[in-house]
N, C-alpha and C positions, 0 to 999 in steps of 0.2 A: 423497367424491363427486368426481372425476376432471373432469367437464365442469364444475359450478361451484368447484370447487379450493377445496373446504369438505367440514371432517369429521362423519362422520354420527353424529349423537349419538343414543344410544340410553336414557340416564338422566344426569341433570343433579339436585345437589342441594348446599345452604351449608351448613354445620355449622362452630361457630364451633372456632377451634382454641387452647389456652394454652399450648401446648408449642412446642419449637422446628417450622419449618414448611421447604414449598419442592418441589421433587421428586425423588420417588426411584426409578429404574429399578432393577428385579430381575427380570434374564432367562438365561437357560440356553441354549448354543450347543454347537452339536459344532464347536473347531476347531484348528487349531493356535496357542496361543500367546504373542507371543510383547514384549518390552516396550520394543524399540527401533527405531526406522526407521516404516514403514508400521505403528502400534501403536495399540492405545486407548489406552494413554498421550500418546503425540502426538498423536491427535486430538486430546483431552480439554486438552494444555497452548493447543493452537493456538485452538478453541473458547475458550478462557479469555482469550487474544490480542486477538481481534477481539471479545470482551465483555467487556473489565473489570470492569465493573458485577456480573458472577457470579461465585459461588462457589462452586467443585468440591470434591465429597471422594469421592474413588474408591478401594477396597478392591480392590485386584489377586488374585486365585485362591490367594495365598502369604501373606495378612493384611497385606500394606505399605500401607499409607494416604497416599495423596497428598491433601495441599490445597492449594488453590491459594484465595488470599481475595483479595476484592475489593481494586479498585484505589480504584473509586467509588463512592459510593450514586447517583449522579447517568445516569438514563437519557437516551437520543440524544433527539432529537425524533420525534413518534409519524408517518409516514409519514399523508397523505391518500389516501386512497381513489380512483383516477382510472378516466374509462374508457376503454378500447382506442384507440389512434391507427389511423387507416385503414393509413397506412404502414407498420406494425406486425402488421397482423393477413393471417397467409396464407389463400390460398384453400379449404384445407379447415377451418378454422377459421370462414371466412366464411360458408360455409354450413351450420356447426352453428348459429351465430347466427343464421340467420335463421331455422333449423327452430326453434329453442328461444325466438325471441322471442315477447312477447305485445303489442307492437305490430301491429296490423291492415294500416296501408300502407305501402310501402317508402320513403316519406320520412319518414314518423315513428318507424319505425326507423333511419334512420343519424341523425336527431336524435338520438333519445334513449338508443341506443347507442353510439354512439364520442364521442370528443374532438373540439373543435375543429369538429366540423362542424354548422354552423347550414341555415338552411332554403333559405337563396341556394344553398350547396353543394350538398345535399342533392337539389334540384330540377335544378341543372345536371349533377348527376353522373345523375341519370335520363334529364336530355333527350341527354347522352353518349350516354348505352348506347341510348337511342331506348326507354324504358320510361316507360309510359305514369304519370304520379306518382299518383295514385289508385290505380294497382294494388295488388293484395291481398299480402304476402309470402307467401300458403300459393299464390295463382298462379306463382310463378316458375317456370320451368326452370330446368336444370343454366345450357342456352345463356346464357340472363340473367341469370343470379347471377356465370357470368364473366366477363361485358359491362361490369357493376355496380361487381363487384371490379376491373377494372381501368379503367374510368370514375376512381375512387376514388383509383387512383393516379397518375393523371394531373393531379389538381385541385391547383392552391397552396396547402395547409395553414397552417396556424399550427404551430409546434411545440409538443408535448405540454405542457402544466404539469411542472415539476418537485419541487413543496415533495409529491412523493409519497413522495424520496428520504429515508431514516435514516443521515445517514455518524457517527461518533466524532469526538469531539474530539482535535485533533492533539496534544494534551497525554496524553491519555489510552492512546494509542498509541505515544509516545513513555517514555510511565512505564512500562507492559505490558512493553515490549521494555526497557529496563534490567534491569527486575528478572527478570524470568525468565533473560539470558544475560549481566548484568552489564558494561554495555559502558560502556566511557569515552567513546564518542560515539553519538546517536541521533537522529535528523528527522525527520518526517515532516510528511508533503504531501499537505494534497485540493485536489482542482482542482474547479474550477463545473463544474454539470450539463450539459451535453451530451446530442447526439441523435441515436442512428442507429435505422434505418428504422422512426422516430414512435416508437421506444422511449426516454425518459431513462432516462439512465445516469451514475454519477459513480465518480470514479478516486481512492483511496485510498491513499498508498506511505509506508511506513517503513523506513528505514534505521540498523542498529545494526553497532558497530566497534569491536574492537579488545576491550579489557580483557580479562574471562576466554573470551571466543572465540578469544584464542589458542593460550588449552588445547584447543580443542573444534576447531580448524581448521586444517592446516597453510597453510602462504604456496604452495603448488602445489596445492590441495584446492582443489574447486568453493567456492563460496558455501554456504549455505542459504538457498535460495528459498520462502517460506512464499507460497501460493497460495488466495485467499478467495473467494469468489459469496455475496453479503451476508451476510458476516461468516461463513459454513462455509467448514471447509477443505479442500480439494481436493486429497487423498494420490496418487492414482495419476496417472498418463496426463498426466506433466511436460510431458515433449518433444514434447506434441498442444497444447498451449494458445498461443492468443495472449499470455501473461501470459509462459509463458518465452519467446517470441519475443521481444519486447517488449524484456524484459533483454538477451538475447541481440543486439539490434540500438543497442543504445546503448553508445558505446565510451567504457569506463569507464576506460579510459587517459589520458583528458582530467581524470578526476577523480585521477589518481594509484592506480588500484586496476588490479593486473592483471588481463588476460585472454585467455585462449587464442582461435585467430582462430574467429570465428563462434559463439563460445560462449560460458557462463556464467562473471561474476567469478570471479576466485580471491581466498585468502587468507582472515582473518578480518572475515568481511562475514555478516548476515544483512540479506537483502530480501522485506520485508514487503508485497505487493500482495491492495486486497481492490475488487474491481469490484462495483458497485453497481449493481441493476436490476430496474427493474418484471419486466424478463424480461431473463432469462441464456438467451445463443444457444450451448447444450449442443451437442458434436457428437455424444452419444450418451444414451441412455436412464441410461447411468451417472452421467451428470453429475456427472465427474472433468475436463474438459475443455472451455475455452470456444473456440469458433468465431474465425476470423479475419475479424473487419469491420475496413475501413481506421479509420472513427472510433473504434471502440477501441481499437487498436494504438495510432496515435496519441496518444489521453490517456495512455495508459501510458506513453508514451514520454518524454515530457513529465513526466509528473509523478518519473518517475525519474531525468530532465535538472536538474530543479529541484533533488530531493533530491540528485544527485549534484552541483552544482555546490556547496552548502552542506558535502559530505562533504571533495569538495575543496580549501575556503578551508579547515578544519580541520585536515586533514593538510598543507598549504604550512606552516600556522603551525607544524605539531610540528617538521618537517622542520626550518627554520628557528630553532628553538630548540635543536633536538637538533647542528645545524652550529655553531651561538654557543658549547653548553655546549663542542664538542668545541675549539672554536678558542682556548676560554680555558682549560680544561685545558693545552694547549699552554704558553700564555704562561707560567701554573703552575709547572707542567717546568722551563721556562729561566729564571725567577727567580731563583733563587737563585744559577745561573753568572753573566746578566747584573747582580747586582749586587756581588757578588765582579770581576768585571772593570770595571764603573762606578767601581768604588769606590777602584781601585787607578788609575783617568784623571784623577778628579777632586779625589781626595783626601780623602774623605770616609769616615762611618763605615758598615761595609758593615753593621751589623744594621737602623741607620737606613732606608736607601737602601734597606733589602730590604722592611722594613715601610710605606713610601711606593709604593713599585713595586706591591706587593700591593693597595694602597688605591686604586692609580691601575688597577687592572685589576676592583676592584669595581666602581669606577663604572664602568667599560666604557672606559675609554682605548683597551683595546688595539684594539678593534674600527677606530679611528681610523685606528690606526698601519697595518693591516693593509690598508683600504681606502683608504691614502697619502693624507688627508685634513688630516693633520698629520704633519709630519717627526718623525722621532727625538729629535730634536735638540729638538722642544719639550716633550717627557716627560723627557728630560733636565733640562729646565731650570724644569721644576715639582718635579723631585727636588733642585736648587741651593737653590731657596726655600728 
């Protein structure tokens, strides 16, 4: 049923089951295909992505069996049931509601129809529009149902409840994305609920790096941007979403990750974004594609700043460790000359001298020496000792 967004059931029955259980789709399609890129195998791993909690076993056309097992037995929280924000609901909408109400006057339909609006409102949003509050809703015209609706939007709301929202655990998002692409580093970030036009909505990002993505991804290769609308994923119609603008507007050059100008990361990155919402603002009937509201751009933006500033502090440390190992290699190297020449200044024995110099660049002496923190001259004179 398309107007109440409920399915119409035509036989309903329990029968207990002993055997293994769950569901199984068995359907027959004309089409080409095919098992990489825009695939039901990539759907079917991304679906698995944003629900850890399930378990897939898909049989491809050729007998290959993919499973993908749970990460969790542990379900999100059950979303509550809320109704409609006035800010939220368009005008032709508006007047499906009030043909389909079974409230009698039109204050006690925006009562007991939407959110947030009690009988003060309710009454002032009548004497707006100049409608009489006793009025019948099967009396309205077109004229005052649009007086009504935008009465409606004029009024100071409250902003919607949000415990409507289901987001995942940032654990569980972060375990999904290891294990699927094996990565040595991974974050992920929800931000608090938020509100555009009387819809909440909540922002979801994960970020995975490096390990075996960089089999999967050259250092000049886009990202992989994985795109969700509660928790589905959204294969086509990349370069129409808010979600890759989103990325595409935060310079991930601050976080150490290249990117070509006005475009998506390069290198070995995958970016996990999955928007959550009573209603997704779809620009089409396909619903591969979400709309650009400034409040959502924003959360995403943000919640990708967050995660990239974390991806960030990570990569300074590798950076800076992989400069340490290179600088003590170095010293390494010259060991064995510098204590062959010590040893012929000072007089000493040069296997000694060399075995001390070695001991003095395990503990990190050299970094000392190199950052003139200590003269030469006093690692010399811990090798005299």
């Amino acid at each position: 049923d398309v107007l109440k967004n409920e399915p119409k059931i035509f036989s309903q029955n329990v029968r207990d089951v002993n055997d293994k259980h769950g569901l199984i789709v068995d359907l027959v399609v004309e089409g080409r295909y095919i098992e990489k890129g825009q695939s039901i195998p990539t759907y079917l791993k991304y679906i698995w992505l944003a629900n850890p909690y399930v378990e897939i076993i898909y049989e491809d056309p050729y007998g290959n069996v993919m499973k993908l097992e749970r990460i969790t037995k542990e379900l999100p929280p059950l979303p509550k049931e809320i109704k409609p924000h006035p800010y939220g609901v368009e005008l032709g909408r508006f007047k499906r509601m009030i043909q389909l109400s079974k409230e009698k006057t039109v204050v006690n339909f925006l009562i007991k129809e939407f959110s947030r609006v009690g009988k003060n409102n309710a009454i002032k949003a009548c004497k707006l529009a100049r409608i009489d509050i006793n009025k019948k809703t099967n009396e309205l015209n077109d004229k005052e149902i649009e007086k009504l609706h935008k009465a409606l939007q004029s009024l100071k709301l409250k902003s919607p409840p949000t415990d409507c929202l289901s987001p995942l655990k940032n654990e569980f998002i972060e375990e999904s994305l290891k294990k699927e692409f094996n990565a040595e580093f991974v974050v992920a970030i929800t931000r608090k609920p938020s509100v555009y036009r009387g819809n909440p909505f909540q922002v979801q990002v994960g970020i995975a790096y490096g390990g075996n993505l960089f089999n999967l991804i050259g250092n000049e290769e886009q990202c992989i941007l994985i795109r969700f609308a509660n928790h589905t994923p959204l294969l086509y119609n990349q370069h129409d979403c808010v979600i890759t603008r989103a990325v595409e507007e935060v310079d991930w050059r601050n976080y150490k990750i290249n990117q070509q100008k006005n475009g998506l990361p390069t290198g070995p990155i995958v970016i996990f974004v999955d928007l959550i919402s009573v209603w997704i603002p779809y620009k089409s009937e396909g619903k591969q594609a979400i709309a650009e509201y400034p409040e959502i751009l924003k959360e995403i933006k943000l919640a990708l700043q967050e995660a990239g500033r974390k991806l960030g502090l990570y990569l300074g440390k590798k950076i800076r460790l992989q400069e340490a190992r290179q600088r003590r290699n170095v010293f390494e190297a010259y060991s064995k000359v510098f204590s062959e020449y010590l040893s012929s200044i000072i007089k000493k024995d040069e296997k000694m001298i060399f075995e001390k110099v070695i001991k003095l660049i395990e503990q990190g002496k050299y970094k000392e020496v190199e950052e003139k923190k200590e003269e030469v001259k006093t690692i010399v004179e811990e090798i005299e000792i």
